[in-house]
C-alpha positions in Angstrom: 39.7 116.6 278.6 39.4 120.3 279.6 39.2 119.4 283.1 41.9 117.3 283.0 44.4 120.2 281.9 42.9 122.2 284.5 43.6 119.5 287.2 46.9 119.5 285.8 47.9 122.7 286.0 46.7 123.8 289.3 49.3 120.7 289.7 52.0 122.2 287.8 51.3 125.3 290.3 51.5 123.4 293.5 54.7 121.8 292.5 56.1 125.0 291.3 55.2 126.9 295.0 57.3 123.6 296.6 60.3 124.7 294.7 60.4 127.4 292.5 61.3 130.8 293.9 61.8 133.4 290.6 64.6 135.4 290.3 66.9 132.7 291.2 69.8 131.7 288.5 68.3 128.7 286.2 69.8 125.5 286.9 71.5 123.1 284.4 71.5 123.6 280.3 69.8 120.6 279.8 66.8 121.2 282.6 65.6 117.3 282.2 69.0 116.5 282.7 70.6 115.0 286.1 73.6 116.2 287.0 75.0 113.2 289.3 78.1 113.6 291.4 79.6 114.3 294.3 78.6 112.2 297.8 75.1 110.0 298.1 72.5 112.0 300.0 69.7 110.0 299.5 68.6 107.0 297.6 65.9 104.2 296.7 67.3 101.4 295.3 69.7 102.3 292.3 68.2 105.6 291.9 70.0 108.3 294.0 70.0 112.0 295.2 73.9 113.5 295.0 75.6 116.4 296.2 75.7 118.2 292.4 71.9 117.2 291.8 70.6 118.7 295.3 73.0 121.9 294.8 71.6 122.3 291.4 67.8 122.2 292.7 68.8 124.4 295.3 69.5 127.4 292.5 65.9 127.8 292.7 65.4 128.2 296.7 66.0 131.7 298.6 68.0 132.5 300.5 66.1 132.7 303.6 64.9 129.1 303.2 68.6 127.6 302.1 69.3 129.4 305.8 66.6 127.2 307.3 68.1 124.2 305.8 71.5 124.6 306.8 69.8 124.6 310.3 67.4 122.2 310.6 68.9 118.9 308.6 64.8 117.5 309.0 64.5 120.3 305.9 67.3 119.4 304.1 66.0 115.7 304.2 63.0 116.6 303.2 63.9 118.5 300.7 66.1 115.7 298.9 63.3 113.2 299.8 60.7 115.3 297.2 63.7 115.5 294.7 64.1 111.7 295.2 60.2 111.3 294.1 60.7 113.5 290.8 63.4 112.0 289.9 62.0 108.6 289.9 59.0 110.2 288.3 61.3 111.6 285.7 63.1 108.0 285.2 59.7 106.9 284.6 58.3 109.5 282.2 60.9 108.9 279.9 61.2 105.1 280.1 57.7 105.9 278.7 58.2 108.3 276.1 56.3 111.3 277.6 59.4 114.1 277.4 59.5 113.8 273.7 55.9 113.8 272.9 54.2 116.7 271.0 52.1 117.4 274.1 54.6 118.0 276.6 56.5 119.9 273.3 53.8 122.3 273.8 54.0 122.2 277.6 57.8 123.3 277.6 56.6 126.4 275.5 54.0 127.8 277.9 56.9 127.9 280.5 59.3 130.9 280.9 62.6 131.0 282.2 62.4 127.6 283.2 64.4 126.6 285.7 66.1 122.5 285.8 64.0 121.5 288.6 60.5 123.3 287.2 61.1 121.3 283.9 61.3 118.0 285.8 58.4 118.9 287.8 56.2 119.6 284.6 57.3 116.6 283.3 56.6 114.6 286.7 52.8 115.8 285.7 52.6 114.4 282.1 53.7 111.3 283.5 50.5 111.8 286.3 48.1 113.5 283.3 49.0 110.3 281.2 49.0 107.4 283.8 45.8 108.7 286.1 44.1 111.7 284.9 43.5 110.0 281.7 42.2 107.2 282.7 39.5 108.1 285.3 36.3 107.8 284.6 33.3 108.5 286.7 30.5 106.8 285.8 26.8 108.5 286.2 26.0 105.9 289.0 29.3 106.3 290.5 28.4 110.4 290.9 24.5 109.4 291.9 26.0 107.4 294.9 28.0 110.2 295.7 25.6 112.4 295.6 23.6 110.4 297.9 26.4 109.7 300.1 26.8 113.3 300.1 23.3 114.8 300.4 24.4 117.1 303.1 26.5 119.5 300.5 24.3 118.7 297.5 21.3 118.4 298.1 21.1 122.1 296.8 17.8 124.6 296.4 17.7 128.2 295.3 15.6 130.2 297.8 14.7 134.0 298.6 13.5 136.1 301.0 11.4 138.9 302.6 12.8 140.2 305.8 10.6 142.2 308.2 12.7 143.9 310.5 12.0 145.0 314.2 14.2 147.9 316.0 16.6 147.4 318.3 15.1 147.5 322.0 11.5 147.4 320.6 8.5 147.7 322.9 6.1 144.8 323.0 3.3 146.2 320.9 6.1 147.2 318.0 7.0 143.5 318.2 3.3 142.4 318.2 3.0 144.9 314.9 6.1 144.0 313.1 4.5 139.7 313.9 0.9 141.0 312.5 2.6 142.3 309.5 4.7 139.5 308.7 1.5 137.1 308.9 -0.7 139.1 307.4 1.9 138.7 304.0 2.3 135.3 304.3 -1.4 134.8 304.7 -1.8 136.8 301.2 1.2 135.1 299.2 -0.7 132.1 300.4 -3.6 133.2 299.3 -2.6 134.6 296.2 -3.6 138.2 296.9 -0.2 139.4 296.6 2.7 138.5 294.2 5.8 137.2 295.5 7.7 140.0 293.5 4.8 142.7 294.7 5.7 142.1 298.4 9.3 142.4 298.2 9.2 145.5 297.1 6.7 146.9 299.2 7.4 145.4 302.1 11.0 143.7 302.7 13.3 145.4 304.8 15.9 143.4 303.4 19.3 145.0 301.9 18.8 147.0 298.4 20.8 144.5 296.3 18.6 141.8 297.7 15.3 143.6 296.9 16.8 144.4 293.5 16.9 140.4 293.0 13.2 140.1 294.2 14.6 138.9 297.4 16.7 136.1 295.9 19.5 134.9 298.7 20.5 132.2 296.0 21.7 128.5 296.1 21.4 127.0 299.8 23.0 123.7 301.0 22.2 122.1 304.3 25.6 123.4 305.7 24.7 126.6 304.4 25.5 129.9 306.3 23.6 132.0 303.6 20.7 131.7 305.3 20.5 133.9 309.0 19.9 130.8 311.4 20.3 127.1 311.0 16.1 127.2 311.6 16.2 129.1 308.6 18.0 126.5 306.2 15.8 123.6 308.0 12.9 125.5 307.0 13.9 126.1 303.6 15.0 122.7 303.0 11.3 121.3 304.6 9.4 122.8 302.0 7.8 120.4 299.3 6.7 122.3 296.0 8.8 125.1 294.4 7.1 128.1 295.2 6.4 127.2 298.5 6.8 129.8 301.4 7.9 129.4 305.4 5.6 130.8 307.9 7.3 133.6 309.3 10.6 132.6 311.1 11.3 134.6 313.9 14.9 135.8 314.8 16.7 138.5 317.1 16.8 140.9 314.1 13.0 140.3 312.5 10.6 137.8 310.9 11.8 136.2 308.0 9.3 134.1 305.0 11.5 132.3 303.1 10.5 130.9 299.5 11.7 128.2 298.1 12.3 128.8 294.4 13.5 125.5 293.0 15.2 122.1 294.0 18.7 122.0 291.8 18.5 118.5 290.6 21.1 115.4 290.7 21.3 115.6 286.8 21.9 119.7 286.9 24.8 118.9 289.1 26.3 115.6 288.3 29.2 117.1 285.7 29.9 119.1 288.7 29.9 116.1 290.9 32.5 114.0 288.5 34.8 117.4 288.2 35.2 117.1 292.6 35.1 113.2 292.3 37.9 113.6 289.7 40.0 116.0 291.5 39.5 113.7 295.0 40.5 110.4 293.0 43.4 112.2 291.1 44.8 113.3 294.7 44.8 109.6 296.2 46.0 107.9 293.1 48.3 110.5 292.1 50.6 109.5 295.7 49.9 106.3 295.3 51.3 105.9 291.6 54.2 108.0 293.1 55.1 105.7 296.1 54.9 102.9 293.6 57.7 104.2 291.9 59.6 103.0 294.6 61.8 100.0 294.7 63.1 100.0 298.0 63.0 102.3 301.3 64.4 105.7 301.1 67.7 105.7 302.5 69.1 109.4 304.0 72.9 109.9 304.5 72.6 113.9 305.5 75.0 114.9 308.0 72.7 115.1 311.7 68.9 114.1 310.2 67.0 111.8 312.6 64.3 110.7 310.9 62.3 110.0 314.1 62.7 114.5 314.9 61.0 117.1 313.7 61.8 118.8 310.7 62.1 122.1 312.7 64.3 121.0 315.9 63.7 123.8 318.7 66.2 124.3 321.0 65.1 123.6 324.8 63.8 126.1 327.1 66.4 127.1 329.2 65.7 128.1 333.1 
C-alpha cells in the first residue's frame, strides 16, 4: 500500500505541474464544483467544457501561458481537451462515492490553498488509486519473467577494483613495468599471497574515496557506465564465483583487476522489480481507464483550432 500512495502522489504532482501555477486567485468556492455556462467549447457526449468552467480553470494559469493560448487556439484546445478528461473523471469519482470517503477527507487536508481545478485533479487520482492502483498485483512469476526478459538492466553484481595507473606519454619500459606490476598482483590474489583488502591499499592508484571502500565501484548492470570500458563490464559480468578477479584489463589510462564481489540475486530484487512493473502498468492502464470514460469523440468548437495543425502554429518564413 505504501507504494501505491507514493505512485499516487508523484501523480498528484504531475497533474498539479499541468495546471497549477501558485500565486494565482483560487477558483470557485466549491472547488469540486462545475461552474457550467456560457458557450460550448468542447464536449463528449453529454458531458461538456463551457466558457465559465475553462475561465475558472484558467485562474490558475500565468499569464505568460494564457498569452500563448490566446495565440495559438491548438493550446487552448488542448487545454480544454485535459479539462474535458477530469471532468469526466470527476463525474465518475463521484457516481462512485470516492469525494466523500474518509480517504480522500484526508487527502483534501494535506492540500493548501487549493485551487478548483487542483481539487478535481486530486480527486481524478482517488478515482485512479481506487480503480487501478489497487488492484494490481504482480505476481512473483510475473516479476521472474521480467526479470528474465530484462536481464540486461538486472542482471546486477557488486564489483571493485584496483587500478594501476601508467603516466601520460609513458616510455615503453614504464608501460612494460606498470604490466609486470599489475600481473604480478593478480598472480598473488590468485594465489592467496595477498589479501584483496592488502593490495588496495598498497597498491591501487585509484581515487581516495575508492581506496577508502577497499576499492568497491558498487552495483554494475550490463548497461553500466560505472565501470571505465564496456570490456570492463563484460569482464566483470564473465566471472563465475564471487570472489573472482579479471586478469588485468588494459586501458588508455592503466591496468585495471576487477573483483567480482557478489551476484545480487532475483529474490534480492524482485520487490524492486513489482515497484517498476507497478509504476509501468499503472501508466498504461491509468490512460486507458481514462479514454474509457469516454462516450463519444471529443468535439472542439474554439474559434480557429484545426485539429489536423500544430499546437504551436509558426508563421511562414518570409523572403
Amino acid at each position: 500500500m505504501r507504494n501505491y500512495r507514493i505512485i499516487f502522489g508523484v501523480l498528484i504532482a504531475a497533474l498539479a505541474v499541468l495546471f497549477i501555477i501558485p500565486g494565482c486567485k483560487k477558483g470557485s468556492e466549491n472547488p469540486l464544483a462545475w461552474k457550467e455556462g456560457g458557450k460550448v467549447l468542447a464536449q463528449c457526449g453529454d458531458v461538456k467544457i463551457t466558457e465559465n468552467e475553462f475561465e475558472d480553470a484558467l485562474l490558475s494559469v500565468n499569464m505568460e501561458r494564457r498569452e500563448q493560448m490566446k495565440k495559438h487556439p491548438g493550446l487552448t484546445a488542448d487545454f480544454v481537451g485535459r479539462l474535458l478528461h477530469l471532468k469526466l473523471a470527476t463525474l465518475k469519482a463521484k457516481e462512485k462515492g470516492y469525494d466523500s470517503i474518509e480517504e480522500f477527507s484526508e487527502k483534501k487536508k494535506e492540500i493548501d490553498a487549493m485551487y478548483s481545478i487542483q481539487m478535481k485533479a486530486a480527486l481524478q487520482e482517488m478515482l485512479i488509486e481506487k480503480e487501478i492502483i489497487e488492484k494490481i498485483i504482480i505476481t512473483d512469476q510475473e516479476a521472474l519473467d521480467y526479470y528474465k526478459q530484462n536481464a540486461i538492466v538486472w542482471e546486477r553484481i557488486e564489483v571493485s577494483e584496483i587500478f594501476i595507473k601508467v603516466p601520460e606519454n609513458p616510455t615503453e619500459q614504464i608501460i612494460k613495468e606498470k604490466l609486470s606490476l599489475a600481473n604480478k598482483i593478480y598472480e598473488d590474489l590468485v594465489a592467496g599471497k595477498i589479501a584483496w583488502e592488502t593490495a588496495v591499499q598498497k597498491y591501487s592508484d585509484s581515487s581516495s574515496v575508492i581506496k577508502e571502500r577497499n576499492g568497491e565501484r558498487g552495483i554494475i548492470h550490463r548497461r553500466s557506465r560505472k565501470l571505465p570500458s564496456t570490456q570492463m563490464t563484460l569482464e566483470a559480468f564473465s566471472l563465475q564465483n564471487e570472489g573472482d578477479f579479471t586478469k588485468p584489463i588494459s586501458d588508455k589510462t592503466g591496468y585495471y583487476i576487477i573483483k567480482l564481489d557478489k551476484k545480487i540475486s532475483f529474490d534480492e530484487q524482485k520487490e524492486q522489480i513489482k515497484k517498476v512493473m507497478s509504476s509501468e502498468r499503472v501508466r498504461t492502464d491509468r490512460q486507458n481507464y481514462l479514454d474509457g470514460l469516454k462516450t463519444a469523440p471529443f468535439e472542439f468548437f474554439i474559434e480557429g483550432y484545426d485539429p489536423n495543425k500544430p499546437l504551436i502554429q509558426t508563421k511562414p518564413k518570409t523572403e
